[in-house]
C-alpha positions in Angstrom: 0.0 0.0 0.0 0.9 3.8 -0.9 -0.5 6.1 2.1 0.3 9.7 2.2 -0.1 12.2 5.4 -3.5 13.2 6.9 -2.3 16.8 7.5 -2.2 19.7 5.3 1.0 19.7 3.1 4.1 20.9 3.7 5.8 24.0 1.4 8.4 23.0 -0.8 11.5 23.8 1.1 13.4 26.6 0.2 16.4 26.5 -2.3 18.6 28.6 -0.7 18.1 28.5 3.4 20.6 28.8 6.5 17.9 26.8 8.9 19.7 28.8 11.7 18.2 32.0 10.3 14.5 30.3 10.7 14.8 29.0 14.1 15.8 32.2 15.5 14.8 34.7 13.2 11.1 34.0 11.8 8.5 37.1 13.5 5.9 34.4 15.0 9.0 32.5 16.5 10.2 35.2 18.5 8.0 35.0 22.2 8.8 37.6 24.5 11.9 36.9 26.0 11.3 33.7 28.7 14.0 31.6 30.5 14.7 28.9 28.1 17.5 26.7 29.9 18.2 26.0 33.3 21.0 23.2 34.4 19.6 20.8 37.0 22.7 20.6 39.1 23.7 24.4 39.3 20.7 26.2 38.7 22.1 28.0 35.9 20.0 30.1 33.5 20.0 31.0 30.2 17.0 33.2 28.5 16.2 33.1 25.3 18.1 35.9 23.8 21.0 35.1 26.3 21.2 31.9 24.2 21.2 33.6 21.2 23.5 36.3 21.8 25.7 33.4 23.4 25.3 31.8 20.0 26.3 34.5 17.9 29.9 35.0 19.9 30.3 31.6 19.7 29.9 31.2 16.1 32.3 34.3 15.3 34.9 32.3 17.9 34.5 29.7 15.7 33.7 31.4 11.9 36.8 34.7 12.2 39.7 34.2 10.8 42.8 33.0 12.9 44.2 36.7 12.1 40.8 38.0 13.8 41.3 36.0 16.5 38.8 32.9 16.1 39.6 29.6 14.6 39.2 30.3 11.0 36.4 27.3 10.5 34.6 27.0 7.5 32.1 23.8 6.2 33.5 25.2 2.5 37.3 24.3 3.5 36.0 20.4 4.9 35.9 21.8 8.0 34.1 19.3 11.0 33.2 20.0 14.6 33.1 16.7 16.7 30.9 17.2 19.6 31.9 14.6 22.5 29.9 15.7 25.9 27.2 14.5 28.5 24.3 17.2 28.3 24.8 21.0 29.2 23.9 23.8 27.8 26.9 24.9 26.0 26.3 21.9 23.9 23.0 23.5 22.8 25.6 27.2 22.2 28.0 25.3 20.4 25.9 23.4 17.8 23.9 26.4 16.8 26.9 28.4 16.5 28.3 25.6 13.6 25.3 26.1 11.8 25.5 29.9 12.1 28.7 29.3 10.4 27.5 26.4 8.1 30.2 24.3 9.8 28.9 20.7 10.1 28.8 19.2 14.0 28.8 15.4 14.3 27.4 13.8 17.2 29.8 11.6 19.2 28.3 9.5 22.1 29.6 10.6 25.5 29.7 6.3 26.2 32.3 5.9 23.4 35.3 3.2 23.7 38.4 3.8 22.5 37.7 1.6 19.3 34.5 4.1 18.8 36.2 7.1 19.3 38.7 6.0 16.6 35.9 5.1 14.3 34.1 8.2 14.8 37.6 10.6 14.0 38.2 8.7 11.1 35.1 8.3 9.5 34.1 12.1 9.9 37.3 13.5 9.1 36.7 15.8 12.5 39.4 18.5 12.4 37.9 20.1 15.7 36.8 18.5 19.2 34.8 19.6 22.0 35.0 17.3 24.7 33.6 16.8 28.1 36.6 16.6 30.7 36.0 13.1 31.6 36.2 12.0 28.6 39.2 14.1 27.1 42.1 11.1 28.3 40.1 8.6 25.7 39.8 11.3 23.5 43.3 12.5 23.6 44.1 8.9 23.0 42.2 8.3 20.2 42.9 11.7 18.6 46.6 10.8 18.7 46.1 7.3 16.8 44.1 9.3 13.7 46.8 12.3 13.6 44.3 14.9 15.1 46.7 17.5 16.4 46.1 17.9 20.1 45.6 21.3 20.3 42.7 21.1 17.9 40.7 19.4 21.2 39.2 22.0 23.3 36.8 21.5 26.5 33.2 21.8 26.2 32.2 22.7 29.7 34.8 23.5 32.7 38.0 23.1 32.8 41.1 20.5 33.2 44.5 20.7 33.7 45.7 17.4 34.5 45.5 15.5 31.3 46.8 17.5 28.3 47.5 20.6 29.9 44.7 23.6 30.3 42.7 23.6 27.6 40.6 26.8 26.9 36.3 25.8 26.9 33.9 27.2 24.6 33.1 29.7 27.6 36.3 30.9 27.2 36.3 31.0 23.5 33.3 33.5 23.9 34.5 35.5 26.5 37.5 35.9 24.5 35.4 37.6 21.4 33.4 39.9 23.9 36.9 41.2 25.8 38.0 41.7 22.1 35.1 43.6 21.1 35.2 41.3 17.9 32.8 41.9 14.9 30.0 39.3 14.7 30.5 37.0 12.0 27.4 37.3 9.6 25.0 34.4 9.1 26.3 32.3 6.4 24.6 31.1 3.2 23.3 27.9 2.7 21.2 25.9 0.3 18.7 23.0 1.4 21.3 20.5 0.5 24.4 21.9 3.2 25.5 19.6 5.5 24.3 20.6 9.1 25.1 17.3 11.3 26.0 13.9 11.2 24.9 11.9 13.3 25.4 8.2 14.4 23.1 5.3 13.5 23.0 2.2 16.2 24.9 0.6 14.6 23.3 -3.3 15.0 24.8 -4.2 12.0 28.0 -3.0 12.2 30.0 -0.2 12.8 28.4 3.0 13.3 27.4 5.0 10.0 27.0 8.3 10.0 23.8 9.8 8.9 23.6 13.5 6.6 21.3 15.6 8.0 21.0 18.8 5.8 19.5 22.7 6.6 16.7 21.5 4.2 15.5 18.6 6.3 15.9 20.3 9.5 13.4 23.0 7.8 11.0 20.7 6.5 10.9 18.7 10.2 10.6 22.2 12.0 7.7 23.0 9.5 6.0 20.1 9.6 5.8 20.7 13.5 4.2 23.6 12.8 1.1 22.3 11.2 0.9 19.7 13.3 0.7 22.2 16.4 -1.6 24.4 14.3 -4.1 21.4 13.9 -3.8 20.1 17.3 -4.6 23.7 18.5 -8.0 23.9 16.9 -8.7 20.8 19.2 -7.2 21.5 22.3 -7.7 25.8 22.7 -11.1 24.2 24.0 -10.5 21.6 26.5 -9.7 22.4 30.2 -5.7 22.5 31.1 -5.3 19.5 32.6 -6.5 18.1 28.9 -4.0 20.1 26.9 -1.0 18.1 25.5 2.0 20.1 24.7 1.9 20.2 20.8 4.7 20.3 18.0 3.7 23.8 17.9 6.5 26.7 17.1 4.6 29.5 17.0 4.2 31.0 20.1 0.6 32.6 19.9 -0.6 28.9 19.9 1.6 27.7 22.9 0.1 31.0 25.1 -3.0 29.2 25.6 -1.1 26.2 27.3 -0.5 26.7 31.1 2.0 27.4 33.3 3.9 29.6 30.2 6.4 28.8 29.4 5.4 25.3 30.4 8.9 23.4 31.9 10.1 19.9 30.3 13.2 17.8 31.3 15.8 17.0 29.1 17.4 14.6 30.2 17.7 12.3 26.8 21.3 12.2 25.5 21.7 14.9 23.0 24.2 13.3 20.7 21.1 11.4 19.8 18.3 12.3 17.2 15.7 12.6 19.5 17.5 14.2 22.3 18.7 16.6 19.6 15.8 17.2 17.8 13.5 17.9 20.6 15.7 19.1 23.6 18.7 21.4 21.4 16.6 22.9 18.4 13.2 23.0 19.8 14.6 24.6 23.3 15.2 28.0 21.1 11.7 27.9 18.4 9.7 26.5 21.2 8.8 29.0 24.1 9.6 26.0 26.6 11.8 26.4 29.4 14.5 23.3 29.7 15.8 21.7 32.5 19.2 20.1 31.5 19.8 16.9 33.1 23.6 15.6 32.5 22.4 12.1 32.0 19.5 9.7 32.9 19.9 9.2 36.7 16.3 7.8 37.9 16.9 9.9 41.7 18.1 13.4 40.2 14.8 13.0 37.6 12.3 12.2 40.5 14.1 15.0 42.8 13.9 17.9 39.4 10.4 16.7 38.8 8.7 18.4 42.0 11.8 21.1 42.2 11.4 23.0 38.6 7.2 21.6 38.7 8.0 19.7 35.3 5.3 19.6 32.9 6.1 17.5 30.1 8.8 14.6 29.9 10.4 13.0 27.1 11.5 9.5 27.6 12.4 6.2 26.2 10.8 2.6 26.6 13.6 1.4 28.2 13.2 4.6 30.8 9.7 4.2 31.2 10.1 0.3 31.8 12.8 1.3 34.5 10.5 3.4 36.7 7.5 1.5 36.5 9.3 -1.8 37.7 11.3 -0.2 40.3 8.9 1.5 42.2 9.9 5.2 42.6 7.4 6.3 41.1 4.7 5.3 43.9 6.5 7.6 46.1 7.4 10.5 43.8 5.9 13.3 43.6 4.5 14.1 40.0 1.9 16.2 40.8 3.2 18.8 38.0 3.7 16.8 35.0 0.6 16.9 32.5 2.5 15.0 29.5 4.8 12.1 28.4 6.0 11.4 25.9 8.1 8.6 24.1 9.9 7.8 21.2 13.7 5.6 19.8 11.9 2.4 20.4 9.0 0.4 20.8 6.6 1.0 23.8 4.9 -2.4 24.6 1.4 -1.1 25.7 1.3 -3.3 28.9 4.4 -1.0 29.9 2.3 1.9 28.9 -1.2 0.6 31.2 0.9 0.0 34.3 2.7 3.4 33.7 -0.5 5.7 33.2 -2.3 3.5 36.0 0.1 4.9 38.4 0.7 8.4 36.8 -3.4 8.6 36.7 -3.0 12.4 35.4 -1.8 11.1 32.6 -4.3 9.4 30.6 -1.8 8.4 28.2 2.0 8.4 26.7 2.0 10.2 23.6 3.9 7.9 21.3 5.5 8.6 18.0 8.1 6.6 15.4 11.3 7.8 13.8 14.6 7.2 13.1 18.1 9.1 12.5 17.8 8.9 8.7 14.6 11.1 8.9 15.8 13.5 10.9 13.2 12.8 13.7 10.2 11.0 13.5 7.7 10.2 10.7 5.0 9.5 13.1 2.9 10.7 15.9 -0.2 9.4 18.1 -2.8 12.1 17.2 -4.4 14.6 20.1 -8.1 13.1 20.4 -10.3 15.2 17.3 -8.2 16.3 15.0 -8.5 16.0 11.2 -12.0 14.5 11.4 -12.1 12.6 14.8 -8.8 10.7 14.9 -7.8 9.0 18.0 -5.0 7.8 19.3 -4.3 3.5 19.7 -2.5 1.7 22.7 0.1 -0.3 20.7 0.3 2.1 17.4 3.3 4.5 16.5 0.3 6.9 15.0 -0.4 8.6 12.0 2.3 9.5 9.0 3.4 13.6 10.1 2.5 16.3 7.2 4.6 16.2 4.3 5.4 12.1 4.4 4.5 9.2 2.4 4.8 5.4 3.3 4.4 2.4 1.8 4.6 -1.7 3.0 5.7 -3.8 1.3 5.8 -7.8 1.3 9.4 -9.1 0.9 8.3 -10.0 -3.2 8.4 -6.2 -2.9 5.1 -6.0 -3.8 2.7 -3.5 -1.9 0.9 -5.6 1.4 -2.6 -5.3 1.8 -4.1 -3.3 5.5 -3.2 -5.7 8.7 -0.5 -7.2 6.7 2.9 -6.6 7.8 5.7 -5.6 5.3 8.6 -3.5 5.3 7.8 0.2 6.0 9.4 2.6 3.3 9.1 6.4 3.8 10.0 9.9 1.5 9.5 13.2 2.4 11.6 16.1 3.2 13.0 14.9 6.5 14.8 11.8 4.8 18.8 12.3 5.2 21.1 13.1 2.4 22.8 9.8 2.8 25.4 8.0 4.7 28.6 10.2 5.1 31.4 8.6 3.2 29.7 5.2 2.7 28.0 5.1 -0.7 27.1 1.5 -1.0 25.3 1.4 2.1 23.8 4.6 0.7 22.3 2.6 -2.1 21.1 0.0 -0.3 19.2 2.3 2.6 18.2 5.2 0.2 16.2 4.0 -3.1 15.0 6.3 -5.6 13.8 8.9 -2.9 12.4 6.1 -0.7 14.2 4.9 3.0 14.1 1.7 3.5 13.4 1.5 7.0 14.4 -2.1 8.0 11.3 -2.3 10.2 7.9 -4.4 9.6 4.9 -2.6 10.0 1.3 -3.1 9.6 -1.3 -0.3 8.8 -5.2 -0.3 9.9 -7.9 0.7 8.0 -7.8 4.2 9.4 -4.1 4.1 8.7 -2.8 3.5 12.2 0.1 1.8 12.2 1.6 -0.7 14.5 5.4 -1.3 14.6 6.0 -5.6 14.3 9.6 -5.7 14.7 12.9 -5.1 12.9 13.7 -7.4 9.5 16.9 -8.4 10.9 15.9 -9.7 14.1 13.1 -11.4 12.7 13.5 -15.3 12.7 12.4 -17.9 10.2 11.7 -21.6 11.9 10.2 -24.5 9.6 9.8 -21.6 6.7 7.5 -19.6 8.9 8.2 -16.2 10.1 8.8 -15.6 13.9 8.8 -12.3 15.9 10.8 -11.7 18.8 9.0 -8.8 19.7 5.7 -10.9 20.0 7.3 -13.7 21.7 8.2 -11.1 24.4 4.9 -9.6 24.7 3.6 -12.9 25.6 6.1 -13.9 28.2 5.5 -10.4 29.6 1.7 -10.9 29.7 1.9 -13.7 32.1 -0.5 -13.3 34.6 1.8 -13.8 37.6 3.9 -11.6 36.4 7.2 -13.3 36.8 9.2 -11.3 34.4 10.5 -7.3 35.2 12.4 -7.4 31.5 12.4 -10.0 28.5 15.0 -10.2 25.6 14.1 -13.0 22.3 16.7 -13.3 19.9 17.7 -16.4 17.2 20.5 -18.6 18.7 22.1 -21.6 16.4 19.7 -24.7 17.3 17.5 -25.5 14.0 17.3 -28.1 11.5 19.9 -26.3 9.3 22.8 -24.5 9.8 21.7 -21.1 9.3 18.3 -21.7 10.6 17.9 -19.6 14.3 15.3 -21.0 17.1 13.9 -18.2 19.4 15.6 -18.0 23.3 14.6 -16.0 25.7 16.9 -13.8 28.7 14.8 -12.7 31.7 15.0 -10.5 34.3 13.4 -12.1 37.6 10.4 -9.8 39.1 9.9 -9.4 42.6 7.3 -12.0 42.7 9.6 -14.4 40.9 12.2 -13.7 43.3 9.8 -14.2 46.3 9.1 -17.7 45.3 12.6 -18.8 45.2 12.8 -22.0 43.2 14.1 -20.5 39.9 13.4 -23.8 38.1 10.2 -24.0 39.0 9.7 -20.3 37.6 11.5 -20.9 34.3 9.1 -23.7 34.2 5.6 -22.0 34.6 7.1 -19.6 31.9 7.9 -21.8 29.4 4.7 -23.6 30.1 2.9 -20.3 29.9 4.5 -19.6 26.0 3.9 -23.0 25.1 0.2 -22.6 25.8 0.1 -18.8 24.5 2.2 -19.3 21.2 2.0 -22.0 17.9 4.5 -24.5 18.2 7.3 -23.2 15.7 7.3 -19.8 18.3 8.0 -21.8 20.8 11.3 -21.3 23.5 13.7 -24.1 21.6 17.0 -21.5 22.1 16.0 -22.0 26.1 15.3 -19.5 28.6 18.1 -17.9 30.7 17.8 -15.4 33.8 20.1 -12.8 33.5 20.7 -9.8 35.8 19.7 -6.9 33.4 18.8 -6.8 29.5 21.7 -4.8 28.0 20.3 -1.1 26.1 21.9 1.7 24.7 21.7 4.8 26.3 18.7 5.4 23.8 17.4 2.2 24.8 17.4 0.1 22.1 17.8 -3.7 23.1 21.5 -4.8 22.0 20.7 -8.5 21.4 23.8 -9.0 19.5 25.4 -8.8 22.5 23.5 -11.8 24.1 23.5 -13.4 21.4 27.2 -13.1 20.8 27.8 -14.6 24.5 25.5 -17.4 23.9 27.1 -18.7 20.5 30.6 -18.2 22.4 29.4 -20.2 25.0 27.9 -23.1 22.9 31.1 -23.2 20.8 33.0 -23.7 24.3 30.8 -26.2 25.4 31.1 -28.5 22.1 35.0 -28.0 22.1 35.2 -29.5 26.0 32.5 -32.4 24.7 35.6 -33.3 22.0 38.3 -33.7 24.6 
């Protein structure tokens, strides 16, 4: 099937464009001025045009010439900016300031290894590093192996003089244009197709690639906001406060109507991620939101900010979500403020969901939405209850297709699936990335004709909702029939003792054939589990339990293993290669002993 958006469209994006220029700069973006960033641990605050007037220093630090006294940088000359660095705000200064400059940033995760680090050098071609100070040994380290000159590493935020030698910050950078008395650098041209970012994909099938994203497709995402905020306003101006969901919306005469103003989120996702990005370092200057920067996810500085700075809205991941619900914080935490969550990076089983919004009752439900990194953000959202005709939103569906984007399924023939048949989702609009940097056969294989290929089955409703299945890759095929790991761990999770806290399926080697996977589950033990004590006997009910629930080629052949936690990225994203790595290691150890 070929489905287009619901939503009005979106304007052709324009040919020539500097996206900085838009975010600050547009007449109905510019609220009066509001505190727009405030770090959780010092109680720092930035306004709005402090931010910006931060910005523009920073940018001339970075743009001037060497003989003016900045660094001379320029995207024209192959000029990169690795960004290496937990959350704070001068992460949110510096990145705007490289697109002032039209100076691509790429992304570098703060959790790096060495190895990674390397990878990440190399493949961008960085020629300038900011760096968090616990992480500038590694990167010294792995700056050194690529031929990075040393000095071309500076500190994000604070200081450090014991590895390296002092090392000026970006803080330092802009005092150093303001004690000058240094002429702004103008705003640079650009065209839809410059180079803003790069940023990292997961990597589950390899090494890290890095993902283009251009001025044009951070335009056509911030647009496509818009409309959906304008839509969603015609819903929600009417219903009580408690009712009103934060929207996408950018202009600030529609967020006015939404109390408190500016309403307060958390940002506590990692901003070297798309969604962190995306929602916590662009959005904190076009939205007329005030930001509470968390460093990184820590479940007791969260629940402590949450009552502090009355939090409104929160952003989260599954994996997050999961956390608090099975630990029990939340019974005793005081969430009185928050009127909105939200959630997005991976796939939010909807029992996770019920038990969340059953003990968060003022939140009827989690506003869920699908995307990746090579669409800039997301394609997807749940809809606000009414709009465009009466759409509601689903427990269990990623939503509706955003304005401006087109989809289609398709069965592995590649021929279009019908509705309520899964296939491979494929999506094309403005938001889709320029490409892989440097990597042009995966390039080809991702990006076809204008399409993304997704990797992800998806089936689609009659009212086009559509429902996430699980990722291609992961998916198994025993006795010629397809098997979902996603489903098998809905099940286990569904039984009605509730033995399990957290559930991992993946293929291990065990079929008729060589190649052919069998499904295996790792478990995490609830509380209730535990309390019984005789783990046999729990492994036992379990497997019974997915025997009964699931047709025989689903069922547990791989086994079932308790493990202590289910590895995640940061982003939380299940990382069965990793289990499933040990396992194979293991079973080849085993077989070599039975030789001897």
């Amino acid at each position: 099937m070929h489905l287009k958006s619901p939503y009005p469209p979106v304007p052709p994006i324009p040919d020539t464009l500097n996206v900085h220029d838009f975010i600050f700069n547009t007449p109905t973006k510019t609220a009066p001025d509001y505190v727009s960033l405030v770090d959780v641990v010092s109680g720092d605050k930035l306004t709005r045009r402090q931010l910006e007037e931060r910005v523009r220093d920073a940018a001339t630090a970075l743009g001037a010439s060497v003989e003016e006294g900045g660094l001379g940088l320029s995207g024209d000359a192959g000029d990169i900016v690795a960004i290496c660095s937990g959350n704070c705000m001068d992460f949110i200064t510096l990145l705007h300031a490289c697109l002032v400059v039209t100076t691509p940033f790429a992304l570098v995760s703060s959790y790096s290894t060495h190895l990674e680090l390397v990878h990440a050098l190399r493949l961008t071609n960085a020629t300038r590093v900011f760096v968090h100070p616990s992480i500038l040994p590694r990167m010294l380290t792995a700056a050194q192996e690529v031929g990075l000159p040393e000095d071309r590493v500076y500190v994000l935020e604070g200081t450090t003089s014991e590895v390296g030698g002092r090392r000026k910050n970006l803080g330092e950078l802009i005092e150093g244009v303001r004690t000058r008395g240094m002429e702004r650098v103008p705003v640079r041209q650009a065209t839809k197709d410059t180079l803003a970012y790069l940023v990292f994909s997961s990597g589950t099938t390899g090494l890290p690639k890095a993902v283009m994203i251009s001025h044009g497709n951070m335009w056509f995402t911030l647009v496509s906001g818009d409309i959906v905020g304008a839509v969603d306003f015609e819903v929600t101006k009417v219903l009580p406060p408690p009712a009103r969901q934060m929207s996408y919306a950018t202009d600030s005469s529609l967020l006015q109507f939404v109390p408190p103003f500016p309403p307060v989120t958390l940002a506590v996702l990692p901003f070297y991620h798309t969604y962190g990005l995306q929602l916590f370092c662009i959005r904190c200057v076009i939205n007329p939101v005030t930001y509470v920067v968390v460093p990184k996810w820590d479940p007791r500085v969260v629940l402590k900010a949450i009552p502090k700075f009355k939090i409104n809205y929160v952003l989260l991941v599954p994996s997050i979500i999961h956390q608090l619900v099975e630990s029990g914080m939340l019974d005793k935490a005081d969430l009185s403020s928050v009127w909105g969550v939200a959630t997005g990076a991976a796939f939010l089983p909807p029992k996770v969901e019920e038990k969340f919004t059953s003990i968060v009752k003022q939140v009827p439900r989690v506003q869920v939405g699908y995307g990746l990194s090579e669409c800039t953000l997301s394609s997807m959202r749940s809809p606000v209850p009414g709009i465009l005709g009466g759409k509601i939103p689903i427990r269990g569906s990623t939503g509706i297709l955003l304005p401006g984007i087109e989809a289609r399924v398709l069965r592995d023939d590649g021929s279009e699936a019908d509705y309520n048949e899964p296939g491979e989702l494929w999506l094309k609009g403005g938001n889709v990335a320029l490409g892989y940097f440097r990597n042009e056969q995966a390039t080809k294989e991702t990006f076809v004709n204008g399409w993304l290929r997704t990797g992800d089955r998806f089936t689609v409703d009659e009212n086009d909702n559509f429902f996430f299945v699980d990722r291609i890759k992961d998916t198994l095929k025993v006795s010629g029939a397809q098997v979902s790991p996603t489903e098998i761990e809905e099940v286990l999770r569904m039984h009605p003792a509730k033995l399990l806290s957290d559930v991992c399926v993946a293929g291990v080697s065990g079929g008729r054939t060589s190649d052919e996977k069998v499904p295996r589950a790792w478990v995490v033990l609830s509380a209730e589990a535990k309390r019984r004590g005789n783990v046999k006997e729990v492994l036992d009910e379990v497997e019974a339990w997915a025997r009964k629930s699931l047709s025989k080629y689903k069922w547990l052949r791989g086994g079932i293993e308790v493990v202590d936690e289910i590895p995640k990225s940061p982003t939380g994203k299940v990382l069965r290669r990793q289990l499933q790595d040990r396992y194979e290691a293991e079973l080849l150890a085993r077989q070599a002993r039975s030789k001897l």
